[in-house]
C-alpha positions in Angstrom: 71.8 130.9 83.3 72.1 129.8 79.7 75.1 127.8 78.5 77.2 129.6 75.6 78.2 127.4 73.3 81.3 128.3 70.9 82.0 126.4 67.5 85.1 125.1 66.8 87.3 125.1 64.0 87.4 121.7 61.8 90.2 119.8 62.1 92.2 120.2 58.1 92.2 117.2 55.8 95.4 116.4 56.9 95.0 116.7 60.9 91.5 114.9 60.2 93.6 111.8 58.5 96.0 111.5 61.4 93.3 111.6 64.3 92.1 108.6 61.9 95.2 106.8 61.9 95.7 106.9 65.3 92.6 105.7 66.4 92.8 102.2 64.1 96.1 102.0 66.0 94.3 102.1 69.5 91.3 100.1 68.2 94.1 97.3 66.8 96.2 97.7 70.6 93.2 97.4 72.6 92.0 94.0 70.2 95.5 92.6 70.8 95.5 92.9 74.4 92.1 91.1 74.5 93.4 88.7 72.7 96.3 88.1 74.7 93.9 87.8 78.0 91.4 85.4 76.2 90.5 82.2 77.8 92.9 79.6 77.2 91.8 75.7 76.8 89.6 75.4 73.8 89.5 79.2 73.0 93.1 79.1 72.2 93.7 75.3 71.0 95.2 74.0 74.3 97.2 75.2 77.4 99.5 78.1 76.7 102.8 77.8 75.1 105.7 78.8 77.9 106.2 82.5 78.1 102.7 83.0 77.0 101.0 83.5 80.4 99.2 87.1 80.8 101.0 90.2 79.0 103.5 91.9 81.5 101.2 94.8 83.1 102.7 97.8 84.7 100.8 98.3 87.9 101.5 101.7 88.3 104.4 104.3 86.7 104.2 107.1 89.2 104.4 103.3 92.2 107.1 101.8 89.9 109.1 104.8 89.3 110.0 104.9 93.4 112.1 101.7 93.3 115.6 101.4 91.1 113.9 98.7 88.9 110.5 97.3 88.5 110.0 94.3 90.5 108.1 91.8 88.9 105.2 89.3 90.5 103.1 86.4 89.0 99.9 86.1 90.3 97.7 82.4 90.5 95.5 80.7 92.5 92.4 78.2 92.5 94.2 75.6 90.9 92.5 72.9 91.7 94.9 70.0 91.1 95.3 71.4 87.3 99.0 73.3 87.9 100.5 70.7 85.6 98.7 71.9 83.2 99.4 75.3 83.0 102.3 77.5 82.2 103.8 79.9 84.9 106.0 82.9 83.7 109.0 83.9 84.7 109.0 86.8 88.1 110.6 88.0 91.0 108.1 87.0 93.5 105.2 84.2 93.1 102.2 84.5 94.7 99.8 81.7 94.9 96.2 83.0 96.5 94.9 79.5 97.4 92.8 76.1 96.4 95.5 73.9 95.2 93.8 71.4 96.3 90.9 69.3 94.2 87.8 69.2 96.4 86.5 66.2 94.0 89.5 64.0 94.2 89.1 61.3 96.5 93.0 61.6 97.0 93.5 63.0 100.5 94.4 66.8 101.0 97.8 66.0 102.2 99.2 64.1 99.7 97.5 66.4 96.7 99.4 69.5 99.1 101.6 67.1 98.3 102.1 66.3 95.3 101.3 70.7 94.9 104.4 71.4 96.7 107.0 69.1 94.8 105.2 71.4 91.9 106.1 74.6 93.6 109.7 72.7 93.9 110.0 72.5 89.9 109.3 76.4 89.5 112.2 78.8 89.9 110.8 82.1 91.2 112.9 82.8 94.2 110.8 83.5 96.4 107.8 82.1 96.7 104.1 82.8 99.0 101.4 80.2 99.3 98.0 82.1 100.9 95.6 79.1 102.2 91.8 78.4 100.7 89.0 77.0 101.9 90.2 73.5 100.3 93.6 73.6 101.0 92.1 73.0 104.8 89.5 70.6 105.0 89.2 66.6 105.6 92.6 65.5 106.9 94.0 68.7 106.9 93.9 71.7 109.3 95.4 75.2 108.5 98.5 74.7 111.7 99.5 71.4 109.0 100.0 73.5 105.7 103.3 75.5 107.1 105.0 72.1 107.7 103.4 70.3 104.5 104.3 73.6 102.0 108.6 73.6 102.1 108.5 75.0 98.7 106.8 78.4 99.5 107.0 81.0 102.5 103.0 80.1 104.2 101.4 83.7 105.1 98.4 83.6 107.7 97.6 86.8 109.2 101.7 87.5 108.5 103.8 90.3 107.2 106.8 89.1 105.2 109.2 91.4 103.7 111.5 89.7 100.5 114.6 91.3 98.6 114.8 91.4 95.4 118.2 91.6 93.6 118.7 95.2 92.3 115.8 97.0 94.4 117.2 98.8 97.6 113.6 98.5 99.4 112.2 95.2 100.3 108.8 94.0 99.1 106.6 93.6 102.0 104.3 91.1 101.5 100.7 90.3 103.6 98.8 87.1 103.4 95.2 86.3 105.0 93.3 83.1 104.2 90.1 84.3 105.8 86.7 84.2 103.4 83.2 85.1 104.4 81.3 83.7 101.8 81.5 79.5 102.6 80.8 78.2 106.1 81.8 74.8 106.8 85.0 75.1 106.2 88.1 76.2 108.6 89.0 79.5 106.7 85.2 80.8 106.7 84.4 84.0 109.0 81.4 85.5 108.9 81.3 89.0 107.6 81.3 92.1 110.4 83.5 92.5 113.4 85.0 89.1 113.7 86.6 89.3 110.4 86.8 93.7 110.3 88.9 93.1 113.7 91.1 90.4 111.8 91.5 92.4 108.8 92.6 95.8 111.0 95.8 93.7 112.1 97.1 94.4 108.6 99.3 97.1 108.6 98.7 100.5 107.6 102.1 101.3 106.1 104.1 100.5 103.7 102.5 97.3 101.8 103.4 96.2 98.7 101.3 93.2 97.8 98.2 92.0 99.8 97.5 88.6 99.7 94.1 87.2 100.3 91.7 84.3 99.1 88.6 86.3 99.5 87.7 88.7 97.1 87.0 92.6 98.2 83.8 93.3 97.2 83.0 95.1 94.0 86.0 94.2 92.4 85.9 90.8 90.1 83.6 89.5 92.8 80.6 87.9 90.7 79.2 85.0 91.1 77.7 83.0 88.1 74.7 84.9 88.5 76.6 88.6 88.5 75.7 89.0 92.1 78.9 90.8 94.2 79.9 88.4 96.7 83.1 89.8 97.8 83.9 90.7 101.1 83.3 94.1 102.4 85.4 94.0 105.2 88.5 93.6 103.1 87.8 96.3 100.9 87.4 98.4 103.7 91.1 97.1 105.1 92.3 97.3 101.2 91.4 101.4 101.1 93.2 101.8 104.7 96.2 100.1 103.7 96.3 100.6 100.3 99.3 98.0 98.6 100.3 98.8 95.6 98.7 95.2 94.6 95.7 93.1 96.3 95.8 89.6 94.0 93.2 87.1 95.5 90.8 84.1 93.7 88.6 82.1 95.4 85.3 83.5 93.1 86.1 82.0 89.6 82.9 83.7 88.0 84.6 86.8 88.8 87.4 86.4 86.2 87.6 87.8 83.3 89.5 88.9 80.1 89.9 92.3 81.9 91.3 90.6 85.3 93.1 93.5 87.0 91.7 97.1 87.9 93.4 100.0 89.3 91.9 102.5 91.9 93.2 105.5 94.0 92.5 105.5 97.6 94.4 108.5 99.4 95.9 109.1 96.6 97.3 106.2 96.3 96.8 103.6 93.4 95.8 99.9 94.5 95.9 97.6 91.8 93.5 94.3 92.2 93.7 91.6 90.1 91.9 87.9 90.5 94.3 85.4 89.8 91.6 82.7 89.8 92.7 79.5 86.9 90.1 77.6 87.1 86.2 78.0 86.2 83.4 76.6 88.2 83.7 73.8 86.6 87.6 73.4 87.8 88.6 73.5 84.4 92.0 75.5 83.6 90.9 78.1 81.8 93.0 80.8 82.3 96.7 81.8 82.7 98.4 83.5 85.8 99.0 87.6 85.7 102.2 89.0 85.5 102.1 92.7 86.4 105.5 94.9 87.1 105.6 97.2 90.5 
């Protein structure tokens, strides 16, 4: 059957002049917030001023709207030994997504952890959750040391933990898995399929705010330098089920970018992920941590 088509009435001089107006004012917001999320380091003349890490994000108004205040959260990870050089903003809850440690140093892993956790010591988010990475546990140092070595941050493996923050009536519950299926060699690697799809389904299905994982979930700022996905597709998979509110992870630095969080609905409900990765391949600090509001 043929399509109708029906004309439409020009806008007036006048309505045509405001539609103009306000799209220079979207075009001039949408150029600001790229330039807030820019690469840091020699794009922007140095490591960031304090205060200046990423914009404050909103993760989600119909999510934030269920609690009496937002709650905010500072997302970082991959590291590298380079924390001193970066500026973390002020949040609620810190989470820290794993690779603190510098696999290049010939320092060994527990006194970089270390020298890391005096770090954590100096910041003064109340609470605080360290997920491990695949360097955080190698040489000298097995995952069953990091609880022990990390005093200055609650250490999540395959745990729920569930914080209060002044001013909101629900507690933020809180999920961390170090797991990552992209590396062998190293303690945290599982290969993809039921090994790691039967570790993931322990997560629960309710009620999570933040998920907390090294690994990436595929398709979403998964790329390796050569744009390939490498994300894992068994935590995606437990992502949809559970769906938080917020999956922050690292681990795959080629996969940040300017544009470092996305938001998708799975049963209807919103998941916001967002790499937190600092560093580049080349374990340079490039990049600032995310602040996002729940």
């Amino acid at each position: 059957m043929a399509a109708t088509l029906r004309a439409r009435k020009a806008p007036s001089r006048g309505a045509a002049a405001a539609i103009g107006a306000l799209m220079l004012l979207c075009c001039l917001a949408l150029a600001g917030w790229r330039g807030a999320h820019s690469r840091r380091g020699s794009d922007q003349g140095g490591a960031a001023a304090a205060g200046d890490g990423a914009l404050l994000l909103a993760v989600d108004t119909a999510y934030t709207k269920r609690r009496e205040r937002a709650v905010s959260v500072v997302c970082l990870g991959d590291t590298h030994g380079r924390h001193e050089e970066i500026s973390v903003p002020d949040a609620d809850i810190l989470v820290y997504t794993g690779d603190a440690v510098d696999p290049h140093d010939d320092t060994k892993v527990r006194d970089q952890l270390r020298g890391f956790n005096a770090w954590l010591g100096t910041l003064k988010h109340k609470h605080k959750i360290f997920v491990a990475g695949n360097h955080d546990a190698e040489r000298d140092i097995h995952l069953e040391d990091l609880r022990a070595i990390l005093t200055n941050a609650v250490y999540l493996q395959d745990e729920m933990l569930e914080v209060n923050v002044a001013g909101s009536a629900d507690p933020v519950r809180i999920y961390g898995s170090p797991w990552q299926p992209q590396w062998d060699g190293f303690e945290t690697f599982r290969p993809a399929g039921s090994a790691l799809a039967n570790t993931f389904a322990a997560i629960p299905a309710r009620g999570l705010d933040i998920l907390a994982t090294h690994s990436p979930p595929r398709g979403y700022f998964d790329t390796d330098p050569d744009g390939n996905p490498i994300g894992s597709k068994d935590l995606l998979l437990a992502a949809e089920r559970v769906s938080p509110a917020l999956h922050c992870f690292g681990h795959v630095h080629a996969g940040r970018t300017a544009d470092m969080m996305a938001s998708q609905k799975h049963n209807a409900e919103p998941i916001t992920y967002v790499n937190g990765a600092i560093c580049n391949d080349d374990l340079e600090a490039v990049w600032d941590p995310v602040r996002i509001l729940l």
